[in-house]
C-alpha positions in Angstrom: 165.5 -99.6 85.4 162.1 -99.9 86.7 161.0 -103.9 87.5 158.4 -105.4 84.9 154.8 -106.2 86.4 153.8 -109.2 87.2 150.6 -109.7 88.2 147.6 -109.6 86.4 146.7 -106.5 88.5 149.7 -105.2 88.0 149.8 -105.4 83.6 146.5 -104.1 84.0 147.7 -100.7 85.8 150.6 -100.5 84.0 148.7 -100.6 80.6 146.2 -97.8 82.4 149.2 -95.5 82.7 150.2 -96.2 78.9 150.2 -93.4 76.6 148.0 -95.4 74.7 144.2 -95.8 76.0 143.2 -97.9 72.9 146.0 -100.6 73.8 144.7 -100.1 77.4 141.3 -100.4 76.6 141.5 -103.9 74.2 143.6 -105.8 76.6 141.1 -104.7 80.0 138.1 -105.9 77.6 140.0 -109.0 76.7 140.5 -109.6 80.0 138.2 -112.9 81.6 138.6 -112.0 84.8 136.3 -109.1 86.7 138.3 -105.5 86.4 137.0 -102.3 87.9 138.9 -99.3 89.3 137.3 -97.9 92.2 137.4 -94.6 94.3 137.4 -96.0 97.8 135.1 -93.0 100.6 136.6 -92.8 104.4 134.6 -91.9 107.6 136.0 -88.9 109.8 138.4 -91.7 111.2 139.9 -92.3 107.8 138.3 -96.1 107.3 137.0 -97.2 104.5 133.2 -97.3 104.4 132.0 -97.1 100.6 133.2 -97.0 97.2 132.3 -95.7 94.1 132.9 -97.6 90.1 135.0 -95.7 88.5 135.9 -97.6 85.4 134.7 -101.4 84.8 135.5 -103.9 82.2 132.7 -106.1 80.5 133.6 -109.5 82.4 132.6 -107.6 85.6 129.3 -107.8 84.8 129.3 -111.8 84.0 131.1 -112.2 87.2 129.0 -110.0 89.5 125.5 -110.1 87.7 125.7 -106.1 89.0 125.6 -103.9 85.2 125.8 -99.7 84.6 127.7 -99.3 87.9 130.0 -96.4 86.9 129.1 -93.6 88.8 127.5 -95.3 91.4 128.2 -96.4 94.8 128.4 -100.2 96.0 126.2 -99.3 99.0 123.6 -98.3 97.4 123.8 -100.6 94.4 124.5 -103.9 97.1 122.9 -102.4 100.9 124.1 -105.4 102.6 127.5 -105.8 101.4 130.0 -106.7 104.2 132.5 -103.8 106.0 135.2 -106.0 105.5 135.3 -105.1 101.6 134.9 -101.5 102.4 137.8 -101.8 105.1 140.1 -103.4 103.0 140.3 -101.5 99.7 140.6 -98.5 102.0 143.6 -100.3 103.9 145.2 -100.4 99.9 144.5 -97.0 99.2 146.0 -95.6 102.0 149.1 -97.7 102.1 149.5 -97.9 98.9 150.1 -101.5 99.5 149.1 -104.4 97.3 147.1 -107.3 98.8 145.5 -110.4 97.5 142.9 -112.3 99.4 139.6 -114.8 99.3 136.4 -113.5 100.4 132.9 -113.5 100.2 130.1 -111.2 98.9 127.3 -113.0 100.9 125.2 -109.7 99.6 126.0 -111.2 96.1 126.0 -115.3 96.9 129.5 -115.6 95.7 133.0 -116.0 96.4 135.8 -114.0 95.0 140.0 -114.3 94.7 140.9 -110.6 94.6 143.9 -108.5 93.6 143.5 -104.9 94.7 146.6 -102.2 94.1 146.3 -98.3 94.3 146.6 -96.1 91.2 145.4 -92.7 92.2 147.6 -90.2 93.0 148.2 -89.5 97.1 145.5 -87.3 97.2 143.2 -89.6 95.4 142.1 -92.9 97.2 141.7 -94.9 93.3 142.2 -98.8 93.8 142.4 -101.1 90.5 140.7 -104.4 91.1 141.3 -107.5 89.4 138.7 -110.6 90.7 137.9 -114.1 89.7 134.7 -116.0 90.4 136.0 -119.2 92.5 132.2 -119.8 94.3 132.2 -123.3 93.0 135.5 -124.0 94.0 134.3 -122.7 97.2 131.5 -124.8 97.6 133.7 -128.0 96.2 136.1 -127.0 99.2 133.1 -127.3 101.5 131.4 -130.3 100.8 135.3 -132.3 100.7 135.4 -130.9 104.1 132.6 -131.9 105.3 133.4 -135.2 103.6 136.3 -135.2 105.0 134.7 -135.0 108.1 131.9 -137.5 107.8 135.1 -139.9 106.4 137.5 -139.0 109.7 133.9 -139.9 112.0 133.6 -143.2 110.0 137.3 -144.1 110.4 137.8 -143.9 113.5 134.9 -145.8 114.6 136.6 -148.8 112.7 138.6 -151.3 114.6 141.1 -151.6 112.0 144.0 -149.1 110.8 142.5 -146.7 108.1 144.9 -144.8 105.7 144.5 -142.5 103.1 147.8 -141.4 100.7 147.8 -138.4 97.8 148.3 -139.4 94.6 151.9 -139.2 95.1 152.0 -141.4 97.7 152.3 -139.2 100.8 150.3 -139.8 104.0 147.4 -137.2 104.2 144.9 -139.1 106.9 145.2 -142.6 109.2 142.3 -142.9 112.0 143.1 -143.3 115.5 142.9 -147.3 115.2 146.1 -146.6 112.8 148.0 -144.6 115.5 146.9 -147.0 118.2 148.2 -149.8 116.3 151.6 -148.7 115.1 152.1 -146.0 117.5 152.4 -142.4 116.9 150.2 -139.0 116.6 147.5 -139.3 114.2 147.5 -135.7 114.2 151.6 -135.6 112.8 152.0 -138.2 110.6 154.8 -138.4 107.7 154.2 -138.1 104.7 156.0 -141.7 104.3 154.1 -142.9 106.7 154.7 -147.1 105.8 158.5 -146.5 106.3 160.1 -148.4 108.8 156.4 -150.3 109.4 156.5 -153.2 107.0 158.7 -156.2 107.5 162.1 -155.7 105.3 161.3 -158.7 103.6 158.0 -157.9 102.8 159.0 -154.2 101.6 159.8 -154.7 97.7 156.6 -156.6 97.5 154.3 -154.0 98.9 156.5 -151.1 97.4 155.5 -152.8 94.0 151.9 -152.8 94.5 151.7 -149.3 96.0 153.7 -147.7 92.9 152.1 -149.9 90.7 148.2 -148.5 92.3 149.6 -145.2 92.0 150.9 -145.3 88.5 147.8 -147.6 87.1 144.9 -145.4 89.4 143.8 -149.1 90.4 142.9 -151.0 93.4 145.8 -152.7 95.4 146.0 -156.0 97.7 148.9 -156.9 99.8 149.5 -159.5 101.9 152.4 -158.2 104.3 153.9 -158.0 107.5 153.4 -155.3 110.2 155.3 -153.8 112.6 152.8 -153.3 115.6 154.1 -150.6 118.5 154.9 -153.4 120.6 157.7 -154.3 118.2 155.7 -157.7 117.5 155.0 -158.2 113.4 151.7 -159.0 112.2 150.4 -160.3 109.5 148.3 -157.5 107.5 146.1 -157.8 104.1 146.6 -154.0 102.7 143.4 -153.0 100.4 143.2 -149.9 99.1 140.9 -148.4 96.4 142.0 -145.4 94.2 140.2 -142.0 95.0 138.7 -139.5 92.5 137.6 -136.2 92.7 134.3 -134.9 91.3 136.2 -133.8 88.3 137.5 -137.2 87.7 141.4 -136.4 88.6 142.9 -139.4 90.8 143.9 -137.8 93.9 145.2 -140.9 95.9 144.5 -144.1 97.6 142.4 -145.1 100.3 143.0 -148.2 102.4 142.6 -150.4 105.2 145.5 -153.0 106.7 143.5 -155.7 109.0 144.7 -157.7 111.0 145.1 -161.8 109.5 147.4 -162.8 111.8 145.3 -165.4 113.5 143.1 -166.2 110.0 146.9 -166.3 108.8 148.8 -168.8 110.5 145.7 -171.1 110.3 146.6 -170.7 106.3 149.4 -171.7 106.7 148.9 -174.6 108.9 146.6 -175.9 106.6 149.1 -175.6 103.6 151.5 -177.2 105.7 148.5 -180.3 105.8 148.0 -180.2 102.5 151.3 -180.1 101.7 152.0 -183.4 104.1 148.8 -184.3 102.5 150.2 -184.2 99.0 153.8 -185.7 100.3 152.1 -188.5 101.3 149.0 -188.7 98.5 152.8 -188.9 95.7 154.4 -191.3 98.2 150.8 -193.7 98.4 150.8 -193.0 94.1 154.6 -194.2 93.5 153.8 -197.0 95.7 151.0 -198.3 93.8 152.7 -197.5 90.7 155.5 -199.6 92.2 153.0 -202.4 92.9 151.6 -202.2 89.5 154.9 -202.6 88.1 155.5 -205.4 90.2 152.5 -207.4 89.4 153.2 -206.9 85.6 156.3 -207.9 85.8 155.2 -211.3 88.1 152.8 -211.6 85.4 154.8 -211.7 82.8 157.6 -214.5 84.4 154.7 -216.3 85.6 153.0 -215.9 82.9 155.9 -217.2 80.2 156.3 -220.4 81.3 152.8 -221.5 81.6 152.6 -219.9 78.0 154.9 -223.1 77.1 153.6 -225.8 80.1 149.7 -225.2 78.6 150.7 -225.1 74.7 153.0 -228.3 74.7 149.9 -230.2 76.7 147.9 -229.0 74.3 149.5 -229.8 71.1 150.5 -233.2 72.6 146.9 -234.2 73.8 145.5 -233.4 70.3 148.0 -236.1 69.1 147.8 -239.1 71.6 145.0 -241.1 71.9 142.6 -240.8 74.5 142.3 -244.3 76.2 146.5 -243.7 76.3 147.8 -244.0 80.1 149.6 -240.5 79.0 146.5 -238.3 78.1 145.2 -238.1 81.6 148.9 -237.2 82.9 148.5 -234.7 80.1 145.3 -233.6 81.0 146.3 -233.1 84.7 149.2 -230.9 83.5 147.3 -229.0 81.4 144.4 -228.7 84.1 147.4 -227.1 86.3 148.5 -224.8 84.5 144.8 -223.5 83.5 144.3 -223.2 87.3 147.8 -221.6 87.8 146.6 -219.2 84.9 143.7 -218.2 87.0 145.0 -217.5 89.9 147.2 -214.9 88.4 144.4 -213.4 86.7 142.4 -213.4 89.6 145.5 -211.5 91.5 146.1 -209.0 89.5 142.0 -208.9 88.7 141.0 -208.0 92.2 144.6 -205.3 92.2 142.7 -203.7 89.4 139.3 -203.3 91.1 140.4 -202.4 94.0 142.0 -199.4 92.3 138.8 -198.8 90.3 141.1 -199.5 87.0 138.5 -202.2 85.9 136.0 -200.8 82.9 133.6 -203.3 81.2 133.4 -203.4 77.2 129.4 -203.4 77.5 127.6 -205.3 74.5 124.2 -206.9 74.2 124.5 -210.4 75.2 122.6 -213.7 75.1 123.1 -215.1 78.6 122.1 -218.5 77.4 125.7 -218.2 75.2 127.6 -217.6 78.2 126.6 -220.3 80.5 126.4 -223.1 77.9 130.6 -221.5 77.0 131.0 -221.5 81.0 129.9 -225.2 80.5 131.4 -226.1 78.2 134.9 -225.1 79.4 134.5 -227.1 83.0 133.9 -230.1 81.2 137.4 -232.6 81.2 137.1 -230.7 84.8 134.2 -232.2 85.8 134.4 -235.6 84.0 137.9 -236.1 85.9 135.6 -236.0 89.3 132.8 -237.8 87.4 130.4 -235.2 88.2 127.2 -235.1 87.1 126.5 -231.6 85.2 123.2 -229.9 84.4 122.4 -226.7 82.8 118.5 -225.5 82.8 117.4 -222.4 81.1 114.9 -220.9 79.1 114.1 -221.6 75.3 114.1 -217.9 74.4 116.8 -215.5 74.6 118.0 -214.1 77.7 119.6 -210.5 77.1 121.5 -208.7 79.2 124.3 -205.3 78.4 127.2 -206.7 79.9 131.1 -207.5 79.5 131.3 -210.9 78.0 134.8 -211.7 78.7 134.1 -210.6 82.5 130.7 -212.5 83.0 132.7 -215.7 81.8 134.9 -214.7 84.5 132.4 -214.5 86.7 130.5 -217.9 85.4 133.8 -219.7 85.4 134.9 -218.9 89.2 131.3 -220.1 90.5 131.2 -223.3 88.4 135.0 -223.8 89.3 134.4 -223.6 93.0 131.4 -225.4 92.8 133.3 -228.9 90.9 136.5 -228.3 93.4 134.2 -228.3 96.8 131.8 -231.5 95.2 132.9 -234.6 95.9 133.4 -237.4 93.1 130.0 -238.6 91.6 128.8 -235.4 93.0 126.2 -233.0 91.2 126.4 -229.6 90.0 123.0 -227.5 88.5 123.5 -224.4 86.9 120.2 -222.7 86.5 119.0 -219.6 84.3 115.5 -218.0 84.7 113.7 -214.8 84.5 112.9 -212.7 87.8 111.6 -209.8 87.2 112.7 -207.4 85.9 116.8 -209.5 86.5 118.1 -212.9 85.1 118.6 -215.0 88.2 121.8 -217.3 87.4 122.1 -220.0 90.0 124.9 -222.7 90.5 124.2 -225.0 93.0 126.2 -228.2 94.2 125.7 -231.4 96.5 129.7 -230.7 97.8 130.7 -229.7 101.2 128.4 -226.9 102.0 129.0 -223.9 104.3 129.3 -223.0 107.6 126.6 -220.4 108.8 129.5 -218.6 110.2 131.2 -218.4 107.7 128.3 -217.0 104.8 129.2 -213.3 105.7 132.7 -213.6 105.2 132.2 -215.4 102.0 132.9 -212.7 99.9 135.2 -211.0 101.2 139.3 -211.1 100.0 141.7 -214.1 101.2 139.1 -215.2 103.5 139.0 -219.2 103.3 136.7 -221.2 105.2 139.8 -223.9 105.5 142.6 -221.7 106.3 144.9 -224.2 108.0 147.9 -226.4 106.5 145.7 -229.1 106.3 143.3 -227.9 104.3 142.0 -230.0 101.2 141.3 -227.5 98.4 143.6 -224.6 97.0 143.6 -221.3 96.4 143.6 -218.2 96.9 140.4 -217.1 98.5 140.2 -214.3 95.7 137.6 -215.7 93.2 134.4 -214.7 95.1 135.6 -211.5 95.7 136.3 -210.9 92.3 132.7 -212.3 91.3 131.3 -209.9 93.5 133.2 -206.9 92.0 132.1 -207.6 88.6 128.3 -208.4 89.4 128.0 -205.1 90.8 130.1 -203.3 88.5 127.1 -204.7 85.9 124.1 -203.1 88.0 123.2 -206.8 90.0 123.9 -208.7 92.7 125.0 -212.1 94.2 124.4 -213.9 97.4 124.9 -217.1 99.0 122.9 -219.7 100.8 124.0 -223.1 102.6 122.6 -225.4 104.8 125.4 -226.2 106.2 128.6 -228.8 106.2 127.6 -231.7 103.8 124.7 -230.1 102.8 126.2 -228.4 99.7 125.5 -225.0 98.7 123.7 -222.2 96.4 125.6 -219.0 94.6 122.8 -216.7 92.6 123.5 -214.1 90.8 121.1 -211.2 89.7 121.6 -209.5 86.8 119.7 -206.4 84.9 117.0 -207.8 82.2 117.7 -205.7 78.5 114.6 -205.1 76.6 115.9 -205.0 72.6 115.2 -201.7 71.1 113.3 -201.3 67.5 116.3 -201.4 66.0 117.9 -204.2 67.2 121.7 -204.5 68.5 123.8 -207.3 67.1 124.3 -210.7 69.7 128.1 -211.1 70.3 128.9 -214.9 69.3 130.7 -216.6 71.3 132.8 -220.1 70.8 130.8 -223.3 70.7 132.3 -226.7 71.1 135.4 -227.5 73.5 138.7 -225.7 72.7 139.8 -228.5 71.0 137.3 -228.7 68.6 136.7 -225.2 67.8 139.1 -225.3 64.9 137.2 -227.4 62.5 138.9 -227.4 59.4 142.1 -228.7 59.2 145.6 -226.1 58.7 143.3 -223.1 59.1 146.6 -221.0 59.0 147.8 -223.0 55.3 149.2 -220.5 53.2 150.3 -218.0 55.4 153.4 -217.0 55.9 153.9 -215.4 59.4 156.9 -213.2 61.3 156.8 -214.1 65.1 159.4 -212.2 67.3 160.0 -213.8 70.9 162.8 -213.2 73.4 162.1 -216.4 75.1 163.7 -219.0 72.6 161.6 -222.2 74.3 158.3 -219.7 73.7 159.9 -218.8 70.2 160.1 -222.7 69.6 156.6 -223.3 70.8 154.8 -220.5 69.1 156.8 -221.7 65.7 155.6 -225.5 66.0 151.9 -224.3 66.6 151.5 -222.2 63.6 153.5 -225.0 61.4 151.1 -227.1 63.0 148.0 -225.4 61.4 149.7 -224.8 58.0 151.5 -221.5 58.7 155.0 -221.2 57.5 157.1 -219.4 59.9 159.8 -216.7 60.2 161.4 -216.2 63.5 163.2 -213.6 65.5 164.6 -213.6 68.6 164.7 -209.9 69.2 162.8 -206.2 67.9 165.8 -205.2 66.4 166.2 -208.8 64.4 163.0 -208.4 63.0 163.5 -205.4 61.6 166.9 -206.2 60.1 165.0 -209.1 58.0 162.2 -206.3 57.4 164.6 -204.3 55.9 166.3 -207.0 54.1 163.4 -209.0 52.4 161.1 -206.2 52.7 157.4 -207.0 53.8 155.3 -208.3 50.9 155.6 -211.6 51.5 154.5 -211.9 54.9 151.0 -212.0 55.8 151.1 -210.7 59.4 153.0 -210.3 62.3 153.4 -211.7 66.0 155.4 -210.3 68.3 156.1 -210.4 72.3 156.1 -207.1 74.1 158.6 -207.2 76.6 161.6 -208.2 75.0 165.3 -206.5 76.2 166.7 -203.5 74.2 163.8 -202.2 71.6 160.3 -203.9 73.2 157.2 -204.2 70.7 155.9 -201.2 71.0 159.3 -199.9 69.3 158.9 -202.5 66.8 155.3 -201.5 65.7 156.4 -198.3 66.1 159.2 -198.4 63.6 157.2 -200.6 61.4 154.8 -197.9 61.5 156.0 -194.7 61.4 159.3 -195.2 60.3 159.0 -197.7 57.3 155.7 -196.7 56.7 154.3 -200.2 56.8 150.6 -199.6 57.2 148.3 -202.1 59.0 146.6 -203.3 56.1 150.1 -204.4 54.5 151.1 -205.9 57.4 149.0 -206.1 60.4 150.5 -207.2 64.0 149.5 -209.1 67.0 150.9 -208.5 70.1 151.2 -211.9 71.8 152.2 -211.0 75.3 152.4 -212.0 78.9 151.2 -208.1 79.6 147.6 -209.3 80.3 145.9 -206.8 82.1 143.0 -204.7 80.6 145.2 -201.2 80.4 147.7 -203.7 78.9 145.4 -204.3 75.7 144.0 -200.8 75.6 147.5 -199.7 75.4 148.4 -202.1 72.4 145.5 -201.7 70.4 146.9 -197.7 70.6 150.4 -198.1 70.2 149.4 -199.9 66.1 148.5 -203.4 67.1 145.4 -204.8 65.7 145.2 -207.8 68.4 145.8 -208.5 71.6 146.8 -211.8 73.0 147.5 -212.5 76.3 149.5 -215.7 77.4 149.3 -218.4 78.5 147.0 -218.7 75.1 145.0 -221.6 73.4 145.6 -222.6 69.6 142.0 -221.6 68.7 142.6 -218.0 70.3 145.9 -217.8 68.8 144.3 -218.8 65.6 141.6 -216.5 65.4 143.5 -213.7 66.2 145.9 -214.1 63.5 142.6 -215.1 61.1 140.9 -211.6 62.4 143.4 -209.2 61.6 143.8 -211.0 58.2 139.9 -211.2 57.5 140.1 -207.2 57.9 142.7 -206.9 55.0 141.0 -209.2 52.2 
């Protein structure tokens, strides 16, 4: 049984020996490709040197632009066509042998893909012809070879190892900066060319990204090491960038694998810094955190019993006599424990600065307020020296933005230092007046005066101009620091100036004039009077009926007998979770507000306002609470008035504070 064609040529030859010339001729005009069947001439030698058309389809015009050719000879219809075409169809017919082959008609300007068999009997040289047009893919083939070229020139004049893979991933290029590096024949390189080159640790990684470039036709980056042909591995950052042809079809990657090493390991030094860096930044952090916690906690024992050493005084001096023996001993005590309270503010003040925690509560301000308040408050100081005081300032107001509570800080450490360093009978000015475009604030004093030696260190921390055991005044050495923090922390300045020892000395401070805008800004008010007479009506707290919670039962006792003493009646717990059982037990109608410590064992305050809150859903205008605490600091209030407080108070306290506290979160629920 005779084998079926398969070639195009072939179907075509077997349909022209059909018995059926109408099934012939619809299938050769159907045909796209160029058909002809030709009768091929010889030379005396018996070499092909002509042909003549015997039979052509209709796509042989459209793919040679040559049209009415039957009958004629391709010599005379094409004078320059090339021998070899003459040659070869002569080679079929005589052989009787097939053959497929590219060439070109240069006569014509094209390319061709040609099948040529023989059909004619032996006597008669007829050769069927089946050819396809492939001049562009020709010229496509050129130009990526010359490309190719112009790409291979490029490469190799680059220092670094060029690659370039199909889109399967085989090898099909590396430049001789490749074979140099990793040893080998740029000329025979695997198609796997990356096996056995990248470090075994590194291999998943950049197998990954390769297959994933492949797959996605995107651009890869590797970081990886290389084996170089010394054996030594390198550190290489693989970059590659998918390639296209003009038809759009990816046909692979092209890459380059510098060398990092050196750019590498100073990476990696420097993560080691930073990593040292950050080892040391946490440890520097959990030390400070450690010192935070340590200060709160030494302000809250030391900060307890003064809480019960300065309310006791206080109560007792309002009820003994003045010209009594007792009420200066009272007065001392209570003196001593205001100074003891300042020193621990002024320790954890200067902690807080120096860790820029500290953030002023900015308001428009009367200056003229603050340093008659300032005043005011040295006073029993001052008259127990029997020091002469004098305040001078201006008739109109004096307006500054500032933080009242810290310019009374800073009013009340200059005015302090100033009474402790004059001698009895001595005299203390403190001045207000305009300069400039600043207030100038002065304080000056007939005391001991200042060493010119001394005048540069004055501000700075723990620095004492006594420091030996025999030294005659106390403290710290912390308070002008502080003053100087919080004068510049307001936009001024302060200095110093002394004649000397026994001369006394000068502190001015400088601070930003405010000019009012149209619309005014509300003054803060500020206290008048001494503490003790800035309750002036009697029982302010009479008909009131307060909870206070306190851990501490001789603070408990204390903060009991002062709100009896100004009318309050009094409920008392000695724990969070106490105060919550008699919550839950008498309910909350009938108490006006609350007071509670925060640092109390088991559920602290902030549990208890919590659970008020949230739990029993107590809001604060049923029963508002004060957190009356020996957590002082500023983040400490911040955090109260957060956590559902609606007052802070921090111990050791004053009745009138304590009492206008519990009168301001009431006034807000009336």
């Amino acid at each position: 049984m005779p084998s079926l064609p398969t070639s195009t040529l072939e179907r075509a030859s077997f349909l022209a020996s059909s018995p059926d010339p109408a099934l012939y001729r619809t299938v050769l005009e159907r045909l796209n490709a160029g058909f002809c069947i030709i009768e091929v001439i010889f030379d005396d030698a018996g070499v092909g040197v002509d042909y003549r058309f015997v039979e052509v389809n209709e796509a042989f015009s459209r793919n040679t632009g040559l049209s009415n050719v039957c009958g004629q000879r391709m010599s005379s219809l094409q004078p320059g066509h090339e021998s070899d075409w003459y040659r070869t169809y002569g080679e079929v017919a005589r052989s009787g042998q097939a053959r497929q082959f590219e060439m070109e008609a240069r006569a014509l300007n094209r390319w061709y893909s040609v099948e040529a068999v023989s059909v004619g009997e032996p006597d008669e040289p007829l050769v069927a012809v089946v050819f396809f047009d492939i001049t562009n893919r020709k010229h496509i083939e050129v130009e990526l070879a010359e490309s190719e070229a112009r790409f291979s020139a490029l490469a190799d004049g680059l220092p670094m190892p060029v690659w370039v893979l199909d889109e399967r991933g085989h090898s099909r290029f590396v430049n001789s900066a490749f074979s140099e590096f990793f040893g080998g024949d740029e000329q025979r390189v695997p198609d796997d060319v990356w096996r056995g080159l990248v470090h075994p640790d590194d291999a998943s990684v950049f197998d990954y990204e390769l297959q994933e470039a492949l797959k996605s036709q995107r651009s890869m980056h590797a970081l990886v090491r290389g084996r170089r042909a010394d054996g030594q591995w390198r550190w290489l950052e693989m970059n590659a960038r998918p390639r296209f042809s003009r038809m759009g079809r990816f046909i692979g990657l092209a890459g380059s694998s510098p060398d990092v090493t050196e750019r590498r390991e100073i990476e990696m030094a420097r993560e080691e810094l930073l990593q040292s860096e950050r080892a040391a930044r946490s440890a520097a952090e959990n030390m400070a955190r450690l010192k935070d916690e340590f200060l709160a906690t030494l302000s809250h024992e030391l900060r307890t019993p003064l809480t019960t050493i300065l309310g006791w005084s206080e109560l007792l001096l309002q009820r003994i006599d003045n010209t009594s023996p007792m009420y200066k001993g009272l007065g001392v005590i209570a003196n001593s424990a205001m100074a003891q309270k300042r020193l621990i503010s002024d320790m954890l003040d200067l902690s807080s600065m120096l860790l820029g925690k500290v953030q002023l509560e900015v308001e428009m301000l009367d200056l003229r307020a603050q340093l008659e308040e300032a005043m005011r408050a040295q006073e029993l100081v001052a008259e127990g020296k029997a020091l002469s005081m004098e305040l001078v300032m201006p008739d109109e107001p004096c307006l500054v933005l500032g933080d009242a509570t810290r310019l009374q800080q800073v009013l009340w450490n200059l005015l302090s230092n100033a009474i402790k360093f004059t001698p009895a009978e001595g005299r203390v000015v403190l001045t207000l007046a305009a300069d400039g475009g600043h207030w100038s604030i002065t304080v000056t004093d007939s005391g001991d005066g200042i060493a010119p030696e001394f005048l540069r260190h004055l501000f700075s921390r723990f620095r004492q101009a006594d420091g030996t055991t025999t030294r005659r005044h106390g403290g710290l050495g912390l308070g002008l620091a502080i003053v100087q923090q919080l004068v510049e922390l307001h936009g001024g300045a302060v200095a110093a100036s002394s004649d000397g020892h026994g001369h006394g000395a000068s502190f001015n401070v400088r601070l930003p004039r405010y000019q009012p805008q149209a619309d005014g800004r509300p003054l803060r008010e500020v206290f008048s009077g001494p503490i003790t007479e800035q309750i002036i009506e009697p029982y302010p707290l009479k008909g009131l009926h307060l909870l206070a919670v306190e851990d501490q039962p001789e603070v408990l006792e204390y903060l009991r007998r002062l709100l009896e003493e100004q009318g309050a009646s009094v409920t008392t717990a000695s724990s969070a979770g106490e105060a919550l059982a008699l919550l839950n037990e008498n309910g909350h109608d009938g108490i006006d507000a609350l007071l509670t410590d925060i640092g109390m064992p088991g559920m602290d305050g902030y549990g208890l306002v919590r659970t008020l809150r949230d739990n029993m859903g107590v809001e604060p205008e049923a029963l508002p609470a004060v957190a009356v605490t020996a957590l002082a600091r500023a983040d400490d209030r911040k955090r109260a008035l957060a956590s559902g407080f609606q007052e802070h108070v921090a111990k050791p306290y004053s009745v009138a504070q304590l009492v206008a506290a519990v009168r301001g979160v009431l006034s807000g629920t009336r």
